[in-house]
Backbone as JSON, one array per atom type, in Angstrom:
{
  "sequence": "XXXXXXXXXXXXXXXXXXXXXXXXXXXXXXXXXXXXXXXXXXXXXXXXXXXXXXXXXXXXXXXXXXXXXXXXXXXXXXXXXXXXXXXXXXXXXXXXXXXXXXXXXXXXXXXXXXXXXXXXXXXXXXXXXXXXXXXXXXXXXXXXXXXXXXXXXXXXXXXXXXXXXXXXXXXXXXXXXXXXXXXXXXXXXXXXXXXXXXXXXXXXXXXXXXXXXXXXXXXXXXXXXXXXXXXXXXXXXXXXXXXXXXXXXXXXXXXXXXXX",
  "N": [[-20.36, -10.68, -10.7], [-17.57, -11.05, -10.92], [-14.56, -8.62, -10.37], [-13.86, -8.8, -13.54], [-15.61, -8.73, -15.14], [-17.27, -6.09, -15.5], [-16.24, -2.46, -16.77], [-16.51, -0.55, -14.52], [-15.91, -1.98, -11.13], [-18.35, -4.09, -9.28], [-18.32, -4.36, -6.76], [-17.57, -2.78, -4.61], [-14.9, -1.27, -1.79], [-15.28, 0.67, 0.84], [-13.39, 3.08, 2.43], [-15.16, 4.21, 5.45], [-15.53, 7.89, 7.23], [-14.22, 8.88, 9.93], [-13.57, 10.18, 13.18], [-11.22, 9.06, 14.53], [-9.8, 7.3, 13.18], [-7.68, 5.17, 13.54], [-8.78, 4.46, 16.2], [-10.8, 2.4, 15.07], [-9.67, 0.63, 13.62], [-8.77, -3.0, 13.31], [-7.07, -5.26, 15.6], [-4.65, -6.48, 14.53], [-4.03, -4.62, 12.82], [-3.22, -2.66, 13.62], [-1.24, -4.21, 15.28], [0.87, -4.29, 13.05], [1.01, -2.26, 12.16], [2.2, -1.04, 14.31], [4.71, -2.53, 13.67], [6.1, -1.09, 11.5], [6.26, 1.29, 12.49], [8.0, 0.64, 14.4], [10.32, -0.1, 12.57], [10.93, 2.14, 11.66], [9.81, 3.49, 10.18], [8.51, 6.16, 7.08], [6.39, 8.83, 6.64], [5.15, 10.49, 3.98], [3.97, 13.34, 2.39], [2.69, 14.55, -1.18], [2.99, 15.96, -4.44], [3.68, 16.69, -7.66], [6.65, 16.92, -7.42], [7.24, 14.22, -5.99], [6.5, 12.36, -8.1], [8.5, 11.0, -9.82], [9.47, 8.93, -8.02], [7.19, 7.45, -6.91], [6.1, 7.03, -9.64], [8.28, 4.36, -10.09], [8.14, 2.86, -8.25], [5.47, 1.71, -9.11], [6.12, 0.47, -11.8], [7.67, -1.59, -10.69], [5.31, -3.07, -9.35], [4.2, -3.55, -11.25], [5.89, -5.62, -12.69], [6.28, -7.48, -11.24], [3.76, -8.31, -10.88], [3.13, -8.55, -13.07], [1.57, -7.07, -14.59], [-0.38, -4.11, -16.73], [0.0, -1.12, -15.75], [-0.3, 2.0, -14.99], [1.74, 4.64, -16.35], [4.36, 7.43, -15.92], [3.67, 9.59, -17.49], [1.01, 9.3, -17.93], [0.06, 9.42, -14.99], [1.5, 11.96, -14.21], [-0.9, 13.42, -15.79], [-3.04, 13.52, -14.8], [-2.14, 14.27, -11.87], [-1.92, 17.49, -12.28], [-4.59, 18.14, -13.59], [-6.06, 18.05, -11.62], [-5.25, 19.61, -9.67], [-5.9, 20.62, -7.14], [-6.92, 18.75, -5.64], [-5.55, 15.91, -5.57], [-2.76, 13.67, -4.59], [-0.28, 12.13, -3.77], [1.08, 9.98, -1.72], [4.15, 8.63, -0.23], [5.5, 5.81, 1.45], [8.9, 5.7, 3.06], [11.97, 5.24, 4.33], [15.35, 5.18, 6.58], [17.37, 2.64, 6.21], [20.32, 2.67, 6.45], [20.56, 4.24, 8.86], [19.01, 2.25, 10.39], [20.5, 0.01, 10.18], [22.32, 0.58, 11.89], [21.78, 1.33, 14.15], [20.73, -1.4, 14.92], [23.36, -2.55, 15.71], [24.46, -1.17, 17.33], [22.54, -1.56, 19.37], [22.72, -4.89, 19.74], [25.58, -4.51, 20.44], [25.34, -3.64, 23.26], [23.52, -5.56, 24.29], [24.94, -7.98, 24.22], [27.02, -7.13, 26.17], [25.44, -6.84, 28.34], [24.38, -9.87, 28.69], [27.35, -11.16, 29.02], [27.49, -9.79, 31.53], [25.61, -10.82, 33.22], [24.53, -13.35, 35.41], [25.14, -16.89, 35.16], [23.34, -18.16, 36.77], [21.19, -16.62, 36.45], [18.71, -17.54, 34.91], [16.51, -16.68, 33.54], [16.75, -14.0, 32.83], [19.2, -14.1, 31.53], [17.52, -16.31, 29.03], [15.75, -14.21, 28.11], [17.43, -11.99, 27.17], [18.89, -13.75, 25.26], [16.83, -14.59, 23.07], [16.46, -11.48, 22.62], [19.35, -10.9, 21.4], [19.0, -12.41, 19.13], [17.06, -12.02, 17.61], [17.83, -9.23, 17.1], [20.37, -9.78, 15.75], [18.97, -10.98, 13.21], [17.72, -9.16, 11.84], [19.75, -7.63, 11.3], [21.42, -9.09, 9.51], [18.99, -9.35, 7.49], [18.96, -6.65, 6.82], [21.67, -6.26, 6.08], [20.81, -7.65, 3.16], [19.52, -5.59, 1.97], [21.53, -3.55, 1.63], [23.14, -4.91, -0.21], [21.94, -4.38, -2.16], [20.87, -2.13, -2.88], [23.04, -0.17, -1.93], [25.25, 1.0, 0.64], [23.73, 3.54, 1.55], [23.23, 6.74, 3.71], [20.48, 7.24, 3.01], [16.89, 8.46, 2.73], [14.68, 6.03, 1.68], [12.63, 5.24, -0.68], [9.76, 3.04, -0.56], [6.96, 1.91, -0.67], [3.86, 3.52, -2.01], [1.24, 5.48, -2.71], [-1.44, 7.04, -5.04], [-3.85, 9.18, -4.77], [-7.2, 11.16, -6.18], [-8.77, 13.19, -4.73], [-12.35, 13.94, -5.13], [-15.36, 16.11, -4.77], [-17.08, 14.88, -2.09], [-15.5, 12.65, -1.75], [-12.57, 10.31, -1.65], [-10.71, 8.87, -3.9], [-8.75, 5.99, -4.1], [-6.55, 5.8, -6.23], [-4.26, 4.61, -7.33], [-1.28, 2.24, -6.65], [1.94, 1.19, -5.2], [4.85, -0.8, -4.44], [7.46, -1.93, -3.5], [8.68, -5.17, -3.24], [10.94, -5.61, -1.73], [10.74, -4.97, 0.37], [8.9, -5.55, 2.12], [8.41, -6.22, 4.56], [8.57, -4.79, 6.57], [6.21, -3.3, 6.42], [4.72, -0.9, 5.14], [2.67, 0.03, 3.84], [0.39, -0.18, 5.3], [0.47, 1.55, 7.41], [0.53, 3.66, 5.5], [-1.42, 3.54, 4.1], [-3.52, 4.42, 6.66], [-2.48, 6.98, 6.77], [-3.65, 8.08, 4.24], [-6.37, 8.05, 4.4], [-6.79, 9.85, 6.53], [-5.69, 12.12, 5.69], [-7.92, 12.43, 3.57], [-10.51, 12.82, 5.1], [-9.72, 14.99, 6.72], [-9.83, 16.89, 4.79], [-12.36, 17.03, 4.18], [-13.89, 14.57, 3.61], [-16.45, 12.12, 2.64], [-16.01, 9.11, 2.45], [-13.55, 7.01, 1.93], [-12.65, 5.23, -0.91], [-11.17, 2.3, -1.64], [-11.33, 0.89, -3.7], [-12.37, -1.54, -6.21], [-13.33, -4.95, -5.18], [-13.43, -8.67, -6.09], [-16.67, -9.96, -6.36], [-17.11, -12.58, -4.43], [-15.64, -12.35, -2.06], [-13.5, -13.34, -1.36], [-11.22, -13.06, -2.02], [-7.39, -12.2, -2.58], [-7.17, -9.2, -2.72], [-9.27, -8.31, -1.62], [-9.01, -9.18, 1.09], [-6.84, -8.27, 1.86], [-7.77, -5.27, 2.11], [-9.46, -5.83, 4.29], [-7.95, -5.24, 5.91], [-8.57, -2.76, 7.19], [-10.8, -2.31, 7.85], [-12.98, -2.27, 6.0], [-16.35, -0.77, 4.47], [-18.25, -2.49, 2.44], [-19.68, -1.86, -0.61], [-21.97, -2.77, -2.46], [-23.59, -1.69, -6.16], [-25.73, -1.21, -8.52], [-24.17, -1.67, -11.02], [-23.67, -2.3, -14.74], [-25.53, -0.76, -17.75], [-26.43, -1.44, -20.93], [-27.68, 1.09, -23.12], [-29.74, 1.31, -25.52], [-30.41, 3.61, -28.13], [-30.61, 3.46, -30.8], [-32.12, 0.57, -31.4], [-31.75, -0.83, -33.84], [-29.5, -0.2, -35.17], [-27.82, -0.71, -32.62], [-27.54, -3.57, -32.52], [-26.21, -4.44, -35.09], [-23.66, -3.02, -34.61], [-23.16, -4.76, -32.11], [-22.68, -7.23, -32.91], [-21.05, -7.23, -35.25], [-18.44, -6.14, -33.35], [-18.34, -8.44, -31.84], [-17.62, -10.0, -34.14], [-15.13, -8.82, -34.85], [-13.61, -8.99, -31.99], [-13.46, -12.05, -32.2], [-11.8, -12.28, -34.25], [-9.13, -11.39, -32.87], [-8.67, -12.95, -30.81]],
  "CA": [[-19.65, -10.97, -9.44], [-16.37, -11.02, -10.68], [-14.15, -7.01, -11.38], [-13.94, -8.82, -15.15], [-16.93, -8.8, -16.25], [-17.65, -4.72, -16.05], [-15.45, -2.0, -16.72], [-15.98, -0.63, -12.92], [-16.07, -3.28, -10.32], [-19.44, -3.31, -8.8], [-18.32, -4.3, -5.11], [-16.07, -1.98, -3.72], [-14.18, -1.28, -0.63], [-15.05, 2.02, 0.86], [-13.65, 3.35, 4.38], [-16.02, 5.73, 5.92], [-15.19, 9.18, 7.88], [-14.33, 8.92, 11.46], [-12.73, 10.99, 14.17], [-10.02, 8.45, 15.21], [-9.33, 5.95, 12.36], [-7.16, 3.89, 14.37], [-9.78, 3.02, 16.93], [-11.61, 1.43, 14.15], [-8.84, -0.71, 13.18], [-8.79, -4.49, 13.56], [-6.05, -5.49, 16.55], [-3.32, -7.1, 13.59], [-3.42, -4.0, 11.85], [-2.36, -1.4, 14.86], [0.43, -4.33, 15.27], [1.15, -4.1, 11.97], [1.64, -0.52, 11.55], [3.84, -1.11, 14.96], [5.99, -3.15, 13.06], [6.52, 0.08, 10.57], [7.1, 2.56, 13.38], [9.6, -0.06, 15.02], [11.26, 0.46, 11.36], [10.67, 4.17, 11.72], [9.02, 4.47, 8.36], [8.08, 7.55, 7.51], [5.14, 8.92, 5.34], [5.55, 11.87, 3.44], [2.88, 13.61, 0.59], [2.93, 15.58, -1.65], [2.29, 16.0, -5.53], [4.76, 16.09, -8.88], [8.06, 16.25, -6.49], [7.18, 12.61, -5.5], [6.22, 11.89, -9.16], [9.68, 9.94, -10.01], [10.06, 7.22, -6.85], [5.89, 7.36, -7.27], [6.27, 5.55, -10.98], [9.42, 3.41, -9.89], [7.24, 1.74, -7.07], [4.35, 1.69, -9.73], [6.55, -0.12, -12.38], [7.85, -2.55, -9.65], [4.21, -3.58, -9.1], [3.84, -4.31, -12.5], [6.94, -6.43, -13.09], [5.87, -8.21, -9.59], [2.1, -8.87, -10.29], [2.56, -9.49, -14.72], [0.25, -6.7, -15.09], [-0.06, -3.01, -17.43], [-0.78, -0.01, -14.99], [-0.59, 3.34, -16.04], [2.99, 5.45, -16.6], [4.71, 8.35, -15.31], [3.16, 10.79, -18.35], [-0.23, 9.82, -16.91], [-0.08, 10.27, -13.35], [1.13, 13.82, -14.18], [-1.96, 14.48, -16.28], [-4.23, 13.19, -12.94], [-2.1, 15.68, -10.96], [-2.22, 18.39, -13.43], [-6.16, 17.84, -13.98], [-6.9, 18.01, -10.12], [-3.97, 20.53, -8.55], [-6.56, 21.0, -5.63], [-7.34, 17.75, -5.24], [-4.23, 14.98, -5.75], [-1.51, 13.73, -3.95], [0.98, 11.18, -4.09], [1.58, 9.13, -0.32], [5.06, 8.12, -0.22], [6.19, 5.17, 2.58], [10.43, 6.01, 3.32], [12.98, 4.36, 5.42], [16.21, 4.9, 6.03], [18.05, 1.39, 6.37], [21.54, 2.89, 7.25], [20.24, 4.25, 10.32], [18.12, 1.6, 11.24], [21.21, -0.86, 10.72], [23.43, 1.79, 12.99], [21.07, 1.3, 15.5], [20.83, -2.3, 15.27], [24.79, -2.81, 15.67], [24.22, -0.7, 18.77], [21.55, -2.52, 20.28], [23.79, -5.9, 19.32], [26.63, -4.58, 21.63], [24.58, -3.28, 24.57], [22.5, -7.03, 24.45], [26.11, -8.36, 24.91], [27.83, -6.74, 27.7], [24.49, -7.29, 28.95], [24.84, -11.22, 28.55], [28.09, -11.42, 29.92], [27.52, -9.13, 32.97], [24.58, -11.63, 33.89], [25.26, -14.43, 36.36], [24.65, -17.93, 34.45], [22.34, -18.42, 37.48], [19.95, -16.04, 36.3], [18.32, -18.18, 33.59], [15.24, -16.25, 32.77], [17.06, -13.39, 32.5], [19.85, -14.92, 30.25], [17.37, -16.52, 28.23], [15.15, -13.24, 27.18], [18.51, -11.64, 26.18], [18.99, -14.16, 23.96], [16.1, -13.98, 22.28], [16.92, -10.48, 22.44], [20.31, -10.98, 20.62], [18.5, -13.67, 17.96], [16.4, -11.01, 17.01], [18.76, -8.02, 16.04], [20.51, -10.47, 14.73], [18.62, -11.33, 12.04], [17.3, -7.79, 11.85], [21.25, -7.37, 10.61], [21.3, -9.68, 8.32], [17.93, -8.29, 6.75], [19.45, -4.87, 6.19], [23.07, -6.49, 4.95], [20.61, -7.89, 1.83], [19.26, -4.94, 1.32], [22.51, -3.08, 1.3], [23.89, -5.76, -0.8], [20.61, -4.11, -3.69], [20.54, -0.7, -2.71], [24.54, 0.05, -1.67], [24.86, 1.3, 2.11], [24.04, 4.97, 1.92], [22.78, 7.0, 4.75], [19.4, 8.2, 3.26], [15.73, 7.59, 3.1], [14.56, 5.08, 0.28], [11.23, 5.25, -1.15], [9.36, 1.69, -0.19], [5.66, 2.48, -0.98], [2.92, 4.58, -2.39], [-0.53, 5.65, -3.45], [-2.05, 8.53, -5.72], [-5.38, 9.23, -5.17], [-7.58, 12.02, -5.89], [-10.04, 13.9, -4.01], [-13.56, 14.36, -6.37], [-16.17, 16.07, -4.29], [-17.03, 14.63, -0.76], [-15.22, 11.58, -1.71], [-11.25, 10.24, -2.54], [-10.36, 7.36, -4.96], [-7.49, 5.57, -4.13], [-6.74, 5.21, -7.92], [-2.96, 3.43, -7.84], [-0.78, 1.92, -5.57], [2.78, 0.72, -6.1], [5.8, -1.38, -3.21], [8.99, -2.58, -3.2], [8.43, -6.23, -2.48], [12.11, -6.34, -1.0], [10.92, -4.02, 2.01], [7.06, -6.17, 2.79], [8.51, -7.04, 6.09], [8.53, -3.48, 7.04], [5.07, -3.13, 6.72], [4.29, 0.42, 5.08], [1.35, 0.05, 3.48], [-0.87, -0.42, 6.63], [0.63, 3.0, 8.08], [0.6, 4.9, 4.24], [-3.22, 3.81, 3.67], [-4.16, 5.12, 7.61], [-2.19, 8.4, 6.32], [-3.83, 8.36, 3.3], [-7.86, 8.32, 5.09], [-6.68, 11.23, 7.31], [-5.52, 12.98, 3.99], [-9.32, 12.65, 2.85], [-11.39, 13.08, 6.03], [-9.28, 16.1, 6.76], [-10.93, 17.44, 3.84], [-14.13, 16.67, 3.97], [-14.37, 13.38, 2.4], [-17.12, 11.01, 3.36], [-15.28, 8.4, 2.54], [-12.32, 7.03, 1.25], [-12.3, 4.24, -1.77], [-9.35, 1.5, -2.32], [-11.48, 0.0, -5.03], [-12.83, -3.03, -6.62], [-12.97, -6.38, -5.01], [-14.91, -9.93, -6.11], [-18.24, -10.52, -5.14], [-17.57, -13.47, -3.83], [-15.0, -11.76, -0.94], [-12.18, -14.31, -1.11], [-9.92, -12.93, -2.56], [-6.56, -11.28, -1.69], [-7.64, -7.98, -2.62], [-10.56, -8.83, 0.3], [-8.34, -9.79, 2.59], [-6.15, -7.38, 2.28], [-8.43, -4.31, 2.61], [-10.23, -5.73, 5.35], [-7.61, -4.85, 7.62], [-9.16, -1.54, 7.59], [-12.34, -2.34, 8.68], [-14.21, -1.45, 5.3], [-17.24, -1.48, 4.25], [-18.24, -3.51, 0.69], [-20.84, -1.4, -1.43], [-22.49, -3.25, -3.96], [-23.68, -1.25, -6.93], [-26.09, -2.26, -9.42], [-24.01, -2.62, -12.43], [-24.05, -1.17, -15.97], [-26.21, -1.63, -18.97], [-26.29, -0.69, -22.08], [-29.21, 1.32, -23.4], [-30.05, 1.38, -26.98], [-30.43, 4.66, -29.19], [-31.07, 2.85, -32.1], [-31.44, -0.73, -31.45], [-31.17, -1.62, -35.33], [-28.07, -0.09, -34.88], [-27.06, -1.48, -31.41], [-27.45, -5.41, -33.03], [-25.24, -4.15, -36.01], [-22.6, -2.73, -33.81], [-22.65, -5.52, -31.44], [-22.33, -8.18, -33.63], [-19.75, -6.71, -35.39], [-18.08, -6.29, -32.2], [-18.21, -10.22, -31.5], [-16.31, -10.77, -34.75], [-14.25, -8.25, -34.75], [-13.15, -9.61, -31.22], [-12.89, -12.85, -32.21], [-10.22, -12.33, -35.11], [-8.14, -10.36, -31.93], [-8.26, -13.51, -29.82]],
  "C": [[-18.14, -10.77, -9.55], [-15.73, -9.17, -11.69], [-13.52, -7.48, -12.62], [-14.89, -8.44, -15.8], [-17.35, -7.07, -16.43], [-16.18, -3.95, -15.9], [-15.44, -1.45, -15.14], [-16.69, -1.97, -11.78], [-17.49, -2.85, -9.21], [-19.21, -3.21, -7.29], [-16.89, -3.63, -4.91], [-16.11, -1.69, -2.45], [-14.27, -0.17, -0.07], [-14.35, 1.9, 2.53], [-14.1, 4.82, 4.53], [-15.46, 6.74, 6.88], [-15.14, 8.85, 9.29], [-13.34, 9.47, 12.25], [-11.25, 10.4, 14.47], [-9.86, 7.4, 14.29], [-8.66, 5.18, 12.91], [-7.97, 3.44, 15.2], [-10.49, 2.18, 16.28], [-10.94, 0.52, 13.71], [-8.59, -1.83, 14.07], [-7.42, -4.77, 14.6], [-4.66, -5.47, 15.48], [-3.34, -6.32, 12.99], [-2.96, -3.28, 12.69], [-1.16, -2.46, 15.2], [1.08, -3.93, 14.34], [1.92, -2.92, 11.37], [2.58, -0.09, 13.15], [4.99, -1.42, 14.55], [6.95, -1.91, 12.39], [6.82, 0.75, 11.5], [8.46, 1.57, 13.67], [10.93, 0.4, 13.69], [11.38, 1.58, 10.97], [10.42, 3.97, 10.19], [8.15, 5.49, 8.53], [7.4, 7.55, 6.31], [5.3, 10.57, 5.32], [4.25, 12.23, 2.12], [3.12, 14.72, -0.15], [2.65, 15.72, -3.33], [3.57, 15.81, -6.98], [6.3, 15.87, -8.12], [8.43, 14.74, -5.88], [6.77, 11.53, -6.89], [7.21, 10.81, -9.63], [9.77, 8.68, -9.25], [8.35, 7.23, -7.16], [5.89, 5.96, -8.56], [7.0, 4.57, -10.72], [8.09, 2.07, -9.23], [6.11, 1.2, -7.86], [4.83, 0.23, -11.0], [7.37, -1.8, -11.97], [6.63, -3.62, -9.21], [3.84, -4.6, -10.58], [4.79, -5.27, -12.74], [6.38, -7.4, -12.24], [5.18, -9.25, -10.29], [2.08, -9.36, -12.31], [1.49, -8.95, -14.73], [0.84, -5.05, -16.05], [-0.8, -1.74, -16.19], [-1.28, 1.27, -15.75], [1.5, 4.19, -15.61], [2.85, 6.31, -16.15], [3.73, 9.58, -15.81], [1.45, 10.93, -17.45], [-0.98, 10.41, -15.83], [0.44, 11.33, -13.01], [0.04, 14.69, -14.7], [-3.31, 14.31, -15.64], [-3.36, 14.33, -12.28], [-2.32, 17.1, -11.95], [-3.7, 19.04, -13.28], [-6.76, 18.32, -12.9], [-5.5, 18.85, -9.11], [-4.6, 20.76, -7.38], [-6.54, 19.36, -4.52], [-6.48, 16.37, -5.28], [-3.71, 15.23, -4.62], [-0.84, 12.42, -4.21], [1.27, 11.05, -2.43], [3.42, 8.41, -0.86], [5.88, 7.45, 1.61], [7.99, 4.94, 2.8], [10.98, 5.3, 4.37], [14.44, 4.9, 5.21], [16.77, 3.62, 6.92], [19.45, 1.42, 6.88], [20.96, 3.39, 8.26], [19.51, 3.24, 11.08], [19.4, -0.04, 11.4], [22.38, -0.15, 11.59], [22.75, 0.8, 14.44], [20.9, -0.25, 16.03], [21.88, -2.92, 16.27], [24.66, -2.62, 17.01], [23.77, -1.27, 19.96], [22.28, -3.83, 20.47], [24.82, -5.76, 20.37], [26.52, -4.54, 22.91], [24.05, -4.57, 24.92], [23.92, -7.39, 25.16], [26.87, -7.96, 25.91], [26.84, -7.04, 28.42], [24.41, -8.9, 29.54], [26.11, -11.77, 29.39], [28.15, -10.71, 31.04], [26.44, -9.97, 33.87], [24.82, -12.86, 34.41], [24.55, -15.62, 35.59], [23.36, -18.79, 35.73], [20.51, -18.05, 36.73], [19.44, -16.5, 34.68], [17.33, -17.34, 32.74], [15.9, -15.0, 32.01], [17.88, -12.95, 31.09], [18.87, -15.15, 29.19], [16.1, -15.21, 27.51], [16.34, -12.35, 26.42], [18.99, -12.19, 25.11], [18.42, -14.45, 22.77], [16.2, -12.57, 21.84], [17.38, -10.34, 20.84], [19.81, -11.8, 19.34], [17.72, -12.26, 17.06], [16.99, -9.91, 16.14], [19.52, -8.26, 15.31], [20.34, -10.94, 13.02], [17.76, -9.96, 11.37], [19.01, -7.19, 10.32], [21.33, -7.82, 9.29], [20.21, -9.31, 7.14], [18.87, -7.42, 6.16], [21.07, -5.27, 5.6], [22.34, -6.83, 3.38], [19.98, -6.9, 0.8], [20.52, -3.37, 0.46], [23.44, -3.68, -0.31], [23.17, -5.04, -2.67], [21.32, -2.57, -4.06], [22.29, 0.19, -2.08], [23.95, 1.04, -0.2], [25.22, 2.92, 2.12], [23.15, 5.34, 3.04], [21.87, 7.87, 3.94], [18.02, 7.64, 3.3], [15.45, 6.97, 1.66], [12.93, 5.29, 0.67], [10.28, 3.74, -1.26], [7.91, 1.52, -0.73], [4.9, 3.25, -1.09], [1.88, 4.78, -3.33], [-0.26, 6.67, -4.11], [-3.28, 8.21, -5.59], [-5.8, 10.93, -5.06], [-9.03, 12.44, -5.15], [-11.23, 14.75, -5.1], [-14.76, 14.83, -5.08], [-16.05, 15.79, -2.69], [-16.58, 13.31, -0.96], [-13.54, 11.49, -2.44], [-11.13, 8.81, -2.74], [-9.11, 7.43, -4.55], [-6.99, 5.08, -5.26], [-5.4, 3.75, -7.92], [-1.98, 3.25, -6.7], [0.72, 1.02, -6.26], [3.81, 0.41, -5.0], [6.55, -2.09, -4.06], [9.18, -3.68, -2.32], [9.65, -6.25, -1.63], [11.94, -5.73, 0.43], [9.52, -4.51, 2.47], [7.16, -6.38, 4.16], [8.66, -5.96, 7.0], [7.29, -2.56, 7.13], [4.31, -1.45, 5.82], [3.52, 0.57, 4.43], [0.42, 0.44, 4.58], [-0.34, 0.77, 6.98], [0.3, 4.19, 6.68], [-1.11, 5.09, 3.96], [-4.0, 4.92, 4.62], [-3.78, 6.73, 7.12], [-3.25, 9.35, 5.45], [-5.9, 9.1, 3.82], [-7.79, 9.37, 5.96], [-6.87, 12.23, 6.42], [-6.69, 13.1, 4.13], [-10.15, 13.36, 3.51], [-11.01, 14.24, 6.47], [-9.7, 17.45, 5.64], [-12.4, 17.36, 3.62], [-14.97, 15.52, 3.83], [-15.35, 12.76, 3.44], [-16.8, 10.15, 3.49], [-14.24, 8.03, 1.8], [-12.06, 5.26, 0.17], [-11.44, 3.57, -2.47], [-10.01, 0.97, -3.52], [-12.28, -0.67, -5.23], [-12.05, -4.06, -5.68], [-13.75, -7.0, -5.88], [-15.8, -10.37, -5.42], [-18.41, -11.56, -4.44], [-16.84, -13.2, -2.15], [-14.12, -12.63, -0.4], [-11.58, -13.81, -1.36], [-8.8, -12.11, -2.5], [-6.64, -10.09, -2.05], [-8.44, -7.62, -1.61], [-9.79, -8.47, 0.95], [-7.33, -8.75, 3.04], [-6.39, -5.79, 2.72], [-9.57, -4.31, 3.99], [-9.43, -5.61, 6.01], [-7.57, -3.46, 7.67], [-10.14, -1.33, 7.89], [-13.01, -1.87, 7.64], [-15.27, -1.73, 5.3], [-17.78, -1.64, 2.89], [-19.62, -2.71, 0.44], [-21.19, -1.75, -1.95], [-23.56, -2.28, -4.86], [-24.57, -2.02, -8.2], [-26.13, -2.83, -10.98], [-24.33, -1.48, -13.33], [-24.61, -2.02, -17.18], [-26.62, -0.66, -20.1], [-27.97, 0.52, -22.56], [-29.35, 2.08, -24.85], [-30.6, 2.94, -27.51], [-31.28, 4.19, -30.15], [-30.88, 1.5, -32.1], [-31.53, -1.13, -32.52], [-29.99, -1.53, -35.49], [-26.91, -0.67, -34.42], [-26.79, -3.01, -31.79], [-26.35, -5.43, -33.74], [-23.92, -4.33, -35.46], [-22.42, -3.9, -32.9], [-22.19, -6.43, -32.15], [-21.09, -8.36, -34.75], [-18.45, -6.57, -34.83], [-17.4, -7.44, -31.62], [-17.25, -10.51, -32.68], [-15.56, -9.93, -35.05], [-13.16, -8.77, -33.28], [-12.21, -10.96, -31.83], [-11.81, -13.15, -33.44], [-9.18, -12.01, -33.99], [-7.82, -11.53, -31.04], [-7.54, -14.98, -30.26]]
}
């Protein structure tokens, strides 16, 4: 039940082939991936040219989550291996234009505000929600300036590699820039990513392993694509030589347990 116990996880996450992938999505994820347009993020693919911000975002995950992924050397010898079949999703922003535009919006709210008669309450008070909003929109993008210094280009926020095997694509690795989560680009890079596949052929498109028991935030977080959970029935060994196989296992066991 749980993706410890075998090397591949038996319940996985597939999403299947369909004409319009967004009508299949759950209400909170089409907001969701509003949120990301509102932030104009942009999705871009492509193969070793995206290899550099690719690992960054990859190495970021790992620092994050206190785990070992896989390195840059590797995920050139997956593209390499599969030149037909790879790609690399990359989720972009740029943050100087989107705090330009804020500023903008910010001044327009205000002349707005004071051109409005203190009669007109309702009016008044959606502008100021308004103004509360871009507000803190501002402030956002001053902390990221404060990381990332205020240049005018696009920054690299999130991204997959998966390859395409057959009538089917593995979403092998995945890698974000917790300081940009509130920008959403996952939920728009994955929908990218199932076009990618189905545009080829794929039957369907696999994020992975979950736990069989379907709590857990790996779950939760692929169900806002509407998948559907395969269960698989597992791997087992099968003896050659079981005088052998006892040898070797048992061996195995204490060889382990000096390692732990």
């Amino acid at each position: 039940m749980s993706i410890a116990d075998t090397v591949q996880p038996r319940f996985q996450s597939n999403v299947y082939s369909y004409e319009n992938i967004e009508e299949t999505l759950p209400k909170h994820t089409k907001r969701l991936i509003k949120d990301a347009d509102r932030r104009n993020v942009q999705i871009i693919h492509g193969q070793g040219e995206l290899l550099d911000e690719f690992s960054r975002l990859v190495e970021l995950t790992e620092s994050r989550k206190g785990v070992a992924l896989r390195d840059k050397e590797y995920f050139k010898t997956l593209l390499e291996n599969y030149p037909e079949g790879s790609v690399i999703f990359l989720a972009t922003c740029n943050v100087y234009q989107l705090d330009k535009e804020a500023k903008e919006k910010k001044v327009q709210i205000e002349k707005e505000i004071d051109a409005t008669p203190e009669n007109a309450k309702k009016k008044l008070h959606r502008l100021e929600d308004q103004l509360q909003s871009v507000n803190k929109d501002i402030n956002e993008y001053k902390k990221i300036f404060d990381e990332f210094g205020q240049e005018d280009k696009e920054i690299a926020i999130a991204g997959i590699l998966s390859i395409q095997y057959g009538n089917t694509c593995e979403m092998l690795y995945a890698g974000m820039d917790e300081r940009f989560k509130k920008f959403m680009p996952q939920y728009k890079e994955y929908v990218e990513n199932f076009k990618w596949a189905f545009e080829k052929g794929c039957s369907w498109s696999n994020m992975g392993g979950v736990e069989g028991t379907l709590d857990d935030g790996l779950t939760k977080f692929k169900d806002n694509f509407n998948p559907t959970i395969n269960e698989f029935i597992g791997e087992f060994d099968i003896p050659i030589y079981p005088f052998m196989y006892r040898l070797t296992q048992k061996a195995y066991k204490i060889l382990k347990s000096k390692h732990m």
